[in-house]
MARVODO-375720 format. One line per field, with one value per residue: residue number from 1; residue in three letters; chain; z, x, y of N, C-alpha, C in turn. Coordinates in nm, 4 decimals, m for minus. Each point is the difference from the previous one (the first is absolute). Example, Ala and Ser with C-alpha at 12.3 -4.5 7.8 and 13.67 -1.06 7.14 Angstrom:
seq = c(1, 2)
type = c(ALA, SER)
mol = c(A, A)
nZ = c(0.7800, m0.0720)
nX = c(1.3190, m0.0350)
nY = c(m0.5690, 0.1050)
caZ = c(0.0000, 0.0060)
caX = c(m0.0890, 0.0820)
caY = c(0.1190, 0.1190)
cZ = c(0.0000, 0.0730)
cX = c(0.0900, m0.0770)
cY = c(0.1200, 0.1090)
! end
This chain:
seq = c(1, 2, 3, 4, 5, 6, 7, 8, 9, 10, 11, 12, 13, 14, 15, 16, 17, 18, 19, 20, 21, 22, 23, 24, 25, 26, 27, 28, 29, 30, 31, 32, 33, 34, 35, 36, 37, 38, 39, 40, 41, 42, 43, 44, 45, 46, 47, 48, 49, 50, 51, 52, 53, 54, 55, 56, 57, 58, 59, 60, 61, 62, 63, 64, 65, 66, 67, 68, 69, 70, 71, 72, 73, 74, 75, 76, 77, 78, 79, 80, 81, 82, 83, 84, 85, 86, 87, 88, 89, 90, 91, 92, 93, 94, 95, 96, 97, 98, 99, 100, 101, 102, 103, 104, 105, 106, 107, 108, 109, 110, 111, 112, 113, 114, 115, 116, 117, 118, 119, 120, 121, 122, 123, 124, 125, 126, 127, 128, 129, 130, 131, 132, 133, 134, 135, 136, 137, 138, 139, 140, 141, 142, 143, 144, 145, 146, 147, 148, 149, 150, 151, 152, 153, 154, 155, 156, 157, 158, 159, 160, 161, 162, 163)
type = c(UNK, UNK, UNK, UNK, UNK, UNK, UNK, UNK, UNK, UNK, UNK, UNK, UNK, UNK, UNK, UNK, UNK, UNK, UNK, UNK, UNK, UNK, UNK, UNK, UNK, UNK, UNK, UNK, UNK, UNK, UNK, UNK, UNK, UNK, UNK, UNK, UNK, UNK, UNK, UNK, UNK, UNK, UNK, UNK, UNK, UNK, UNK, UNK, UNK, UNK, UNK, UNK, UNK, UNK, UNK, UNK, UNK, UNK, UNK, UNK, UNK, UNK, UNK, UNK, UNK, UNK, UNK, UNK, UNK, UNK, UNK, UNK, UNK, UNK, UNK, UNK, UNK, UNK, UNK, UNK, UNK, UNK, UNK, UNK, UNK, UNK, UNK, UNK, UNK, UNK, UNK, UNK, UNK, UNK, UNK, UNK, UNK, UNK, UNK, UNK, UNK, UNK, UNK, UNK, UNK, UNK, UNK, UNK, UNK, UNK, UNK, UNK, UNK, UNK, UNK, UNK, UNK, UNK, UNK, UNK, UNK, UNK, UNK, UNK, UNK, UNK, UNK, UNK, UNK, UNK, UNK, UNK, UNK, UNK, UNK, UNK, UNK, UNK, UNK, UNK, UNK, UNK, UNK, UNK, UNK, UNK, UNK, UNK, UNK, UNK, UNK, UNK, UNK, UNK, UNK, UNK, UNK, UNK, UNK, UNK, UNK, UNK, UNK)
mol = c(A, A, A, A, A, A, A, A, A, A, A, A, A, A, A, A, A, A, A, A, A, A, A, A, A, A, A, A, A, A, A, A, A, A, A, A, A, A, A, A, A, A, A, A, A, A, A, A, A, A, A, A, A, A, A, A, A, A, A, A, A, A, A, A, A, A, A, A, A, A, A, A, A, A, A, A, A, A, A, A, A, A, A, A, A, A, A, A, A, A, A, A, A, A, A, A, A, A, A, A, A, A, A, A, A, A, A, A, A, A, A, A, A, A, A, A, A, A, A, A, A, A, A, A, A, A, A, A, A, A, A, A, A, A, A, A, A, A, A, A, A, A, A, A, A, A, A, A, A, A, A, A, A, A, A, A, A, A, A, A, A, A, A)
nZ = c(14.7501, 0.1310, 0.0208, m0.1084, m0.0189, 0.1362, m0.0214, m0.1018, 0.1354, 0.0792, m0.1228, m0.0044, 0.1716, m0.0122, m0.0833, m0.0486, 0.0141, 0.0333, 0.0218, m0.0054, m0.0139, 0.1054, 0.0255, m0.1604, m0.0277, 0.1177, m0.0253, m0.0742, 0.0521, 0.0626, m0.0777, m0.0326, 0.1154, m0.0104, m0.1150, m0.0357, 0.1129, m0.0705, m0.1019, 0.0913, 0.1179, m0.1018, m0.0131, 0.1128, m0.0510, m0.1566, 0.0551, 0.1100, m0.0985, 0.0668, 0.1004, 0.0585, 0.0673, m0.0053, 0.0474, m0.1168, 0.0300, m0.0953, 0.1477, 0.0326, 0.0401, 0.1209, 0.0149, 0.0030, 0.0717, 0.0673, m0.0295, m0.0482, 0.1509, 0.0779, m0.1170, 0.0176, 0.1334, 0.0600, m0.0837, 0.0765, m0.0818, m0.0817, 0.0856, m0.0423, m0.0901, 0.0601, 0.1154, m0.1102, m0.0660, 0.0969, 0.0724, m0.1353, 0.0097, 0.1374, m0.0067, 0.0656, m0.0804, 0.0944, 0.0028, 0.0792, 0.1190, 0.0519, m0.1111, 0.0058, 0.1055, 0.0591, m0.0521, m0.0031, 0.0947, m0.0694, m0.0744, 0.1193, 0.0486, m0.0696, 0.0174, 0.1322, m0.0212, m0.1213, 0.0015, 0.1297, m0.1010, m0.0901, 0.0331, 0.0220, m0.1179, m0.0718, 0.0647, m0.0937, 0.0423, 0.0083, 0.0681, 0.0581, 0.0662, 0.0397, 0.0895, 0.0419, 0.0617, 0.0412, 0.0123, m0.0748, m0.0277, 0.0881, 0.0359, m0.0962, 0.0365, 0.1147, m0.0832, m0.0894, 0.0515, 0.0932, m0.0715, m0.0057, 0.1151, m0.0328, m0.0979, 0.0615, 0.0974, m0.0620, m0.0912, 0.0763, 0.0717, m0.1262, m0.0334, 0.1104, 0.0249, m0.0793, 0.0673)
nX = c(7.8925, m0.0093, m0.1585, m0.0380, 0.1055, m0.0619, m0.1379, 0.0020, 0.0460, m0.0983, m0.0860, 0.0695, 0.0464, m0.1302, 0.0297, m0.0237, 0.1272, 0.0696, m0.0638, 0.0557, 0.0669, m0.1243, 0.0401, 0.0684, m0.1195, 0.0250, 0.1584, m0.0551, m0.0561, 0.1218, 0.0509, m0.1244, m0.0852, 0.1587, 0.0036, m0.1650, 0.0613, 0.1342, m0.0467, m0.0700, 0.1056, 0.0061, m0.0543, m0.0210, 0.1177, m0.0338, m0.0946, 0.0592, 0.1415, 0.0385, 0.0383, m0.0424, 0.0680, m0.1195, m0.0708, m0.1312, 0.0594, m0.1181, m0.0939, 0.1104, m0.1028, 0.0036, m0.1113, m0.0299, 0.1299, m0.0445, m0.1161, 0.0162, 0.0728, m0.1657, m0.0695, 0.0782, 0.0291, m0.1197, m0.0355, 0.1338, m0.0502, 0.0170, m0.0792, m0.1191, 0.0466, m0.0219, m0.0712, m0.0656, 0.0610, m0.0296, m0.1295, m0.0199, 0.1165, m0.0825, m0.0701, 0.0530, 0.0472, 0.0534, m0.1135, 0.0915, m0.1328, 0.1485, 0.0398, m0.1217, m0.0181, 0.1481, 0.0205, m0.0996, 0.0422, 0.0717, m0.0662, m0.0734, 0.0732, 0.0332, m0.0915, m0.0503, 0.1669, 0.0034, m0.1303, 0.0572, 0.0964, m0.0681, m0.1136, 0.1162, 0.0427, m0.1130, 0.0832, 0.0908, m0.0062, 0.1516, m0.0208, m0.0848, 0.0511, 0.1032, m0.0655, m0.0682, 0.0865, 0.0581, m0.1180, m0.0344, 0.0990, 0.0286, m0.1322, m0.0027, 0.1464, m0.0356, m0.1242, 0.0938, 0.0556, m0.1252, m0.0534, 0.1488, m0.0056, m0.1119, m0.0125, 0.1018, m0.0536, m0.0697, 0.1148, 0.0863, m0.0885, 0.0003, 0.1742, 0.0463, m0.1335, 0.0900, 0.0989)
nY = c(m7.5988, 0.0150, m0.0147, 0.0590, 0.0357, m0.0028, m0.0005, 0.0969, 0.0264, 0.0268, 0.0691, 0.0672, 0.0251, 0.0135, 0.0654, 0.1247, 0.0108, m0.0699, 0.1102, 0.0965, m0.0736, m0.0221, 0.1177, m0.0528, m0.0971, m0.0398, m0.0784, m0.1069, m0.0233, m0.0022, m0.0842, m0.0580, m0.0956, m0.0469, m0.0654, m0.0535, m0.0171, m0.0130, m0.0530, m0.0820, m0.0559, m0.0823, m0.0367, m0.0559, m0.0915, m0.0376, m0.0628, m0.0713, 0.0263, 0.1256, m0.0371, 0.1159, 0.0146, 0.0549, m0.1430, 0.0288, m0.1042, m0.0540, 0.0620, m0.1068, m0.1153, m0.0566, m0.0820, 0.0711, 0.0643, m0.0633, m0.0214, 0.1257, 0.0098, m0.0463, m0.0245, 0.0904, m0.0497, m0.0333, 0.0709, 0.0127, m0.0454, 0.1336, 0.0877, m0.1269, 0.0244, 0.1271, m0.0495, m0.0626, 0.0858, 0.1302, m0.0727, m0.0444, 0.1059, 0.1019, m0.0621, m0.0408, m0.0481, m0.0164, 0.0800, 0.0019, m0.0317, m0.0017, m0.0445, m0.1211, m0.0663, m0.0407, m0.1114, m0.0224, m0.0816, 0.0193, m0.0509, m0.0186, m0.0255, m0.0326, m0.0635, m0.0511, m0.0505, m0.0467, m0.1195, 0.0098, m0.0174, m0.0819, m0.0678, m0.0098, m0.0202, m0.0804, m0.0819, 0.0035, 0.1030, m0.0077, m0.1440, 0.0185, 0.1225, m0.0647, m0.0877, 0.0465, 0.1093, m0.1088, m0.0055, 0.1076, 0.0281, 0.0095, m0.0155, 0.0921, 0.0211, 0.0219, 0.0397, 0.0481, 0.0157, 0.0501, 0.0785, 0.0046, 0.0634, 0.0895, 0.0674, m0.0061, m0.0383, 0.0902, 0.0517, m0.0250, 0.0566, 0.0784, 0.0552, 0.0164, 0.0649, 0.0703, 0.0247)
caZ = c(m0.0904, 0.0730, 0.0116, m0.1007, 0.0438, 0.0798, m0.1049, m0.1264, 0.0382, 0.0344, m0.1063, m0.0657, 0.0751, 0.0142, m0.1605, m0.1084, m0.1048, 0.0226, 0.0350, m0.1102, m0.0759, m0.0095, m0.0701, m0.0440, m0.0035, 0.1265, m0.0293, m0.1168, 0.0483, 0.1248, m0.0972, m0.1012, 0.0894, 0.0607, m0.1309, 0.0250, 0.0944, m0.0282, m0.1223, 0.1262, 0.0922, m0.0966, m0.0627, 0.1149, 0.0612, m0.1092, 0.0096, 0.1073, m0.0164, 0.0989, 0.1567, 0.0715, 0.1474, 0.1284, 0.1486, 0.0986, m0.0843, 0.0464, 0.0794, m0.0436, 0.1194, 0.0332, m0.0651, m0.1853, m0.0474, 0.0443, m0.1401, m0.0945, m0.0290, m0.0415, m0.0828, m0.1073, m0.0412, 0.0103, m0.1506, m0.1104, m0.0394, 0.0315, 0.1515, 0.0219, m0.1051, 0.0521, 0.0995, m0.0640, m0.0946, 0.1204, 0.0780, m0.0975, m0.0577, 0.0978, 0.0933, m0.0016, m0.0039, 0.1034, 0.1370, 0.1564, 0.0252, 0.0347, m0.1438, m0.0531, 0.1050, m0.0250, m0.1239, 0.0601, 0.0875, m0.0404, m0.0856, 0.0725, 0.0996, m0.1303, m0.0716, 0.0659, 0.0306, m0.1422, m0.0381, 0.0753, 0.0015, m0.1265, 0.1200, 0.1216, m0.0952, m0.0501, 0.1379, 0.0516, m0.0472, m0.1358, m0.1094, m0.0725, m0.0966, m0.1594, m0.0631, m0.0380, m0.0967, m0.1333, m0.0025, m0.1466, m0.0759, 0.1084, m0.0584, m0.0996, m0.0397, 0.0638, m0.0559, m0.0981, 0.0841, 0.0145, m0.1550, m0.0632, 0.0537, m0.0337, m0.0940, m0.0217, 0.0756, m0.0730, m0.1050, 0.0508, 0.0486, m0.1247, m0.0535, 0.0590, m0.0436, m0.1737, m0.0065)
caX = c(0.1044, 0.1599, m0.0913, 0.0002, 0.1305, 0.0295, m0.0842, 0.0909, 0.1939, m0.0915, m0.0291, 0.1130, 0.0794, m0.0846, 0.0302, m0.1078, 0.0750, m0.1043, m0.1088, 0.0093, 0.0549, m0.1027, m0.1608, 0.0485, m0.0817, 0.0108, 0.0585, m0.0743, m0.1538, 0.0194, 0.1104, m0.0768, m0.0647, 0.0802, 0.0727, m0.0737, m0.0469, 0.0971, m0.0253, m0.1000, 0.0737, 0.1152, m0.1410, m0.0358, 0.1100, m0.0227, m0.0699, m0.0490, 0.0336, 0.0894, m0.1212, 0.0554, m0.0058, 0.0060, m0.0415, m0.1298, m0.0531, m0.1037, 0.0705, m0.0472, 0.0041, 0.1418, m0.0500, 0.0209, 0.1242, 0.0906, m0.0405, 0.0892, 0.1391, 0.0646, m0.0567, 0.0785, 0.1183, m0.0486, m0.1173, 0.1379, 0.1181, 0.1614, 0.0621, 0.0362, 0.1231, 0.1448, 0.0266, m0.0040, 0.1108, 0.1591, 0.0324, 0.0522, 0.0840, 0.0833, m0.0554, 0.0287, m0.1022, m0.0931, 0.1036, m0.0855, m0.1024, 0.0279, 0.0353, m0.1251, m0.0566, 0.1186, m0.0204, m0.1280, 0.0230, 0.1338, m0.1058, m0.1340, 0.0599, 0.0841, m0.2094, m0.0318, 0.0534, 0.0028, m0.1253, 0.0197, 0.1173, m0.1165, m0.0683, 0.1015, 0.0323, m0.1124, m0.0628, 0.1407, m0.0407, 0.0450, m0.0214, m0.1611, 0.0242, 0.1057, m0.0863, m0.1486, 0.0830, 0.0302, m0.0668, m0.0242, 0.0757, 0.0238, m0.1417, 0.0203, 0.1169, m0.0355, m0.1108, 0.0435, 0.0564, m0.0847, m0.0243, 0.0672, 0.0219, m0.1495, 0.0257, 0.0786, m0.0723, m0.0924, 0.0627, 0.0620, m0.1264, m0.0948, 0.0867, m0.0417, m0.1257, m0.0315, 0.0757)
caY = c(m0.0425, m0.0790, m0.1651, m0.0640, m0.0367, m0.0962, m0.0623, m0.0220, m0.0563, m0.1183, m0.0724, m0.0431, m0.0701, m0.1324, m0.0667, 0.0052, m0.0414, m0.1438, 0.0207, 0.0199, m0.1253, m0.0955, 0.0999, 0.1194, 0.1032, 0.1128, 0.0832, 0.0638, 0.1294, 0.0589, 0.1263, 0.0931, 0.1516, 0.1109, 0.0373, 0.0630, 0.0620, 0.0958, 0.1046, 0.1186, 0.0937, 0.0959, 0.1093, 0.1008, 0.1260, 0.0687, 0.0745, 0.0961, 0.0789, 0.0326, m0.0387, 0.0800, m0.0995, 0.1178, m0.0438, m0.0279, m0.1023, m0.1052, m0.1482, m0.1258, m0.0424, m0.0804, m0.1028, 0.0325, m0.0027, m0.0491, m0.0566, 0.0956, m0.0559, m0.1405, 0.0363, 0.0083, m0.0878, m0.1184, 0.0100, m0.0070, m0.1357, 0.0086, m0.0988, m0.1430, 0.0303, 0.0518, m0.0566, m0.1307, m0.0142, 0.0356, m0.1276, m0.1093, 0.0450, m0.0138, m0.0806, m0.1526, m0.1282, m0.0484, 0.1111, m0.0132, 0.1211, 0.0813, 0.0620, 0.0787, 0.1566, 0.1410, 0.1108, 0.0344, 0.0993, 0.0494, 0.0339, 0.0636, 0.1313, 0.0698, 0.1067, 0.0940, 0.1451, 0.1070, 0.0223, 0.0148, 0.1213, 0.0824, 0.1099, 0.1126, 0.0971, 0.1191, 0.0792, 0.1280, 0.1281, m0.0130, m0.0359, 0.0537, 0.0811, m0.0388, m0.0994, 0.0829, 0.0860, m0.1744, m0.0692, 0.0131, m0.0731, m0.1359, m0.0431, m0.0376, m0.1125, m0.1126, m0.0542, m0.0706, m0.1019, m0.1285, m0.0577, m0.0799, m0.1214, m0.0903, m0.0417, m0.0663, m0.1178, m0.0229, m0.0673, m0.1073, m0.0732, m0.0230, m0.1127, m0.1699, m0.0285, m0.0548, m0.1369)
cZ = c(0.0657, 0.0003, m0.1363, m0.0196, 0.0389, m0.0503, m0.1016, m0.0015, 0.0718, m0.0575, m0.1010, 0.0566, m0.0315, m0.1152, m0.0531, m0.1639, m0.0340, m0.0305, m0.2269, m0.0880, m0.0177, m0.0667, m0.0331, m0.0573, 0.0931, m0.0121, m0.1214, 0.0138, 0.0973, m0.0855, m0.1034, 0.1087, 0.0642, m0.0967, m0.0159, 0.1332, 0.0119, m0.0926, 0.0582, 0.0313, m0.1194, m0.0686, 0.1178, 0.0463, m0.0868, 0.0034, 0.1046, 0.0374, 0.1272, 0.1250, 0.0820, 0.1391, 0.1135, 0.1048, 0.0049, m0.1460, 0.0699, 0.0957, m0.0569, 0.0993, m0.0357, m0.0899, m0.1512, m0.0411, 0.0031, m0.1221, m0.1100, m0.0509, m0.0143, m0.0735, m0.1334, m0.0146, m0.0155, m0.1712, m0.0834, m0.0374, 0.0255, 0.1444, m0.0067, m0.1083, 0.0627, 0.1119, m0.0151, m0.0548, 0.1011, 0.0536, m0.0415, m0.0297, 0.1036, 0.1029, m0.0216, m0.0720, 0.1076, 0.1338, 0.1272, 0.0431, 0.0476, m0.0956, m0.0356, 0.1035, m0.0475, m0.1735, 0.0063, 0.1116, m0.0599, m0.1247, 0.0454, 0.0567, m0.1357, m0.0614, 0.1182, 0.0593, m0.1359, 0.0489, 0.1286, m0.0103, m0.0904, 0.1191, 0.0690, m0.1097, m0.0106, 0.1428, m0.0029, m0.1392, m0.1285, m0.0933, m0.0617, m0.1224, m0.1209, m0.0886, m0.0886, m0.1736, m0.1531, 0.0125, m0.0947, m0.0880, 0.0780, m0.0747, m0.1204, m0.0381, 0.0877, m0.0810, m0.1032, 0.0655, 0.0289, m0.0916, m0.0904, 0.0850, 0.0145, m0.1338, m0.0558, 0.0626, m0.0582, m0.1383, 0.0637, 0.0350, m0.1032, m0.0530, 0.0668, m0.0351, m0.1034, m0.0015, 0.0590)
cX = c(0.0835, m0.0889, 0.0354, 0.1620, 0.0105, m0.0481, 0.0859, 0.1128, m0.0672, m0.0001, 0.1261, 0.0770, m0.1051, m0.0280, m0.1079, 0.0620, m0.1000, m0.1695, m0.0224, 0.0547, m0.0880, m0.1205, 0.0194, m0.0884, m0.0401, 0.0746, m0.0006, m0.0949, 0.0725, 0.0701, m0.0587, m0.0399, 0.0879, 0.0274, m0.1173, m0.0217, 0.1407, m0.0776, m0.1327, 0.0632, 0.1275, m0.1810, 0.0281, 0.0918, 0.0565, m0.1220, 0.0084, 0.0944, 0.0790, m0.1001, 0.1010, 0.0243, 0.0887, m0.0266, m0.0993, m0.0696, m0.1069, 0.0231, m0.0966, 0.0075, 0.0966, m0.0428, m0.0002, 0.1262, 0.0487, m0.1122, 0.0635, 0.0983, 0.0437, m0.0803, 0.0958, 0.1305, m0.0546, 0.0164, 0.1072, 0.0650, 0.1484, 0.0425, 0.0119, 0.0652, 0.1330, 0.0465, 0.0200, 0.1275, 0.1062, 0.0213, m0.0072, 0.1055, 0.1553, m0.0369, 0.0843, m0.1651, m0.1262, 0.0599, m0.0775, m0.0607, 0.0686, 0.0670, m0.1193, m0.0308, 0.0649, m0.0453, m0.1427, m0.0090, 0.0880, m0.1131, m0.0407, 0.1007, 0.0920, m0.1084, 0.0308, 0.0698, 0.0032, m0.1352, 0.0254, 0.0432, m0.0271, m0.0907, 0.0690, 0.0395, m0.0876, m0.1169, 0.0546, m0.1121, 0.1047, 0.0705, m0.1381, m0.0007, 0.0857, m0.0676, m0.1028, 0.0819, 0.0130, m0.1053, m0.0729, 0.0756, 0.0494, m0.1085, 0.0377, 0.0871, m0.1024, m0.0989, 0.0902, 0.0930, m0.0821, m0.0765, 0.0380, 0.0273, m0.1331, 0.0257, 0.1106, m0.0396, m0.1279, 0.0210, 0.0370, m0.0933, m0.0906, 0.0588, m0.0277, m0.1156, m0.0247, 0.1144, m0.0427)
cY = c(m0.1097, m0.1335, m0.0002, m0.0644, m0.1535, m0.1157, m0.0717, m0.1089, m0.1421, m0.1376, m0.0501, m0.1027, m0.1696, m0.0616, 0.0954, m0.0472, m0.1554, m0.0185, 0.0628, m0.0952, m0.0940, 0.0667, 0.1508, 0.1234, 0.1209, 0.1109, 0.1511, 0.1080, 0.0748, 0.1084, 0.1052, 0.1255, 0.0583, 0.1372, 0.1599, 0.0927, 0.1024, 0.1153, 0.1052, 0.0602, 0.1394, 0.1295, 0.0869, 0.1092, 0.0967, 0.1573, 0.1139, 0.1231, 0.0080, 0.0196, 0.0850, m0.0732, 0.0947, m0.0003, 0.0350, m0.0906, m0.0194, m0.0986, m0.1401, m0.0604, m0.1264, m0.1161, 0.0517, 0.0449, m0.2064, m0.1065, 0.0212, m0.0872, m0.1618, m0.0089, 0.0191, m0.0672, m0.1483, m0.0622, 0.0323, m0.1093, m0.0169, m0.0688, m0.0833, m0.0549, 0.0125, m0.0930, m0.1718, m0.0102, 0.0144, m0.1356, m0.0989, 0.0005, m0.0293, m0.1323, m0.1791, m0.1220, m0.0007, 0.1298, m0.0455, 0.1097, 0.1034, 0.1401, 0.1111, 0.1027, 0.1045, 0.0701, 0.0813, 0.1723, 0.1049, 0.1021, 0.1168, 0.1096, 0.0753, 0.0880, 0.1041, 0.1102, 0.0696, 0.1241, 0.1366, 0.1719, 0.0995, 0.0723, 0.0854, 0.1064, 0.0642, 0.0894, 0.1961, 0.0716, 0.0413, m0.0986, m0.0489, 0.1055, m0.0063, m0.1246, 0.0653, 0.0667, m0.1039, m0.0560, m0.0322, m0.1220, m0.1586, m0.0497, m0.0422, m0.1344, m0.1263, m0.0629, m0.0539, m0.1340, m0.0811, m0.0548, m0.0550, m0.1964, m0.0905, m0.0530, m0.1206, m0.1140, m0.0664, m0.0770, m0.1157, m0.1125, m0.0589, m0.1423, m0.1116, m0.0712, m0.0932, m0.1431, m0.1379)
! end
């Protein structure tokens, strides 16, 4: 999650903004297969109901958690959305390299202690158990949430299309 991040803020700090303005069609396909790849991830968590997390999960090896995760933030639009708009927004005309690192750097270590503190929590035996206990329903609100937010990208994405 924290590469995909860095990536994202990367790309933003280097113009994907720019990059999309010359070839919106990119932008275009990036937003449909995000849009589509929400309404997967919203099926799945619909489906899969409440996931007990009692500590003897399936081990996953390191190369495949760490695909997983960039993987799924990689293939989110929203990021390069979210990070295009923060530093278009907050950023001077023209920022010096030193703006970009910091913000960058500032990116990556803001991922990796979250991404960080999430693992230390769900490391604890109760809040596993109070998690597990909501999980049912957590799932639930979350698929509609993320489903809605496919969907809504998808319309948006359609609209443009046609204009």
């Amino acid at each position: 999650m924290t590469v995909g991040a860095g990536i994202w803020a990367s790309c933003a700090v280097l113009g994907i903004n720019a990059i999309f303005q010359a070839f919106p069609w990119l932008r275009l396909a990036l937003q449909i297969t995000g849009g589509l790849y929400l309404l997967y991830v919203a099926s799945r968590l619909w489906r899969s109901g409440g996931v007990a997390l009692n500590g003897n999960a399936p081990h996953v090896s390191s190369v495949a958690a760490f695909r997983l995760g960039f993987l799924t933030n990689i293939t989110n639009p929203k990021s390069a959305l979210f990070f295009g708009s923060v530093f278009a927004a907050s950023f001077p005309a023209t920022p010096g390299p030193l703006l970009q690192v910091a913000a960058v750097a500032m990116i990556v270590i803001n991922a990796l202690l979250w991404h960080s503190l999430l693992a230390y929590f769900f490391s604890r035996r109760r809040i596993r158990a109070a998690y597990s206990r909501a999980s049912r329903i957590s799932n639930r609100i979350a698929a509609v949430a993320v489903g809605a937010l496919g969907l809504s990208l998808l319309v948006v994405s359609l609209r443009e299309a046609r204009s």
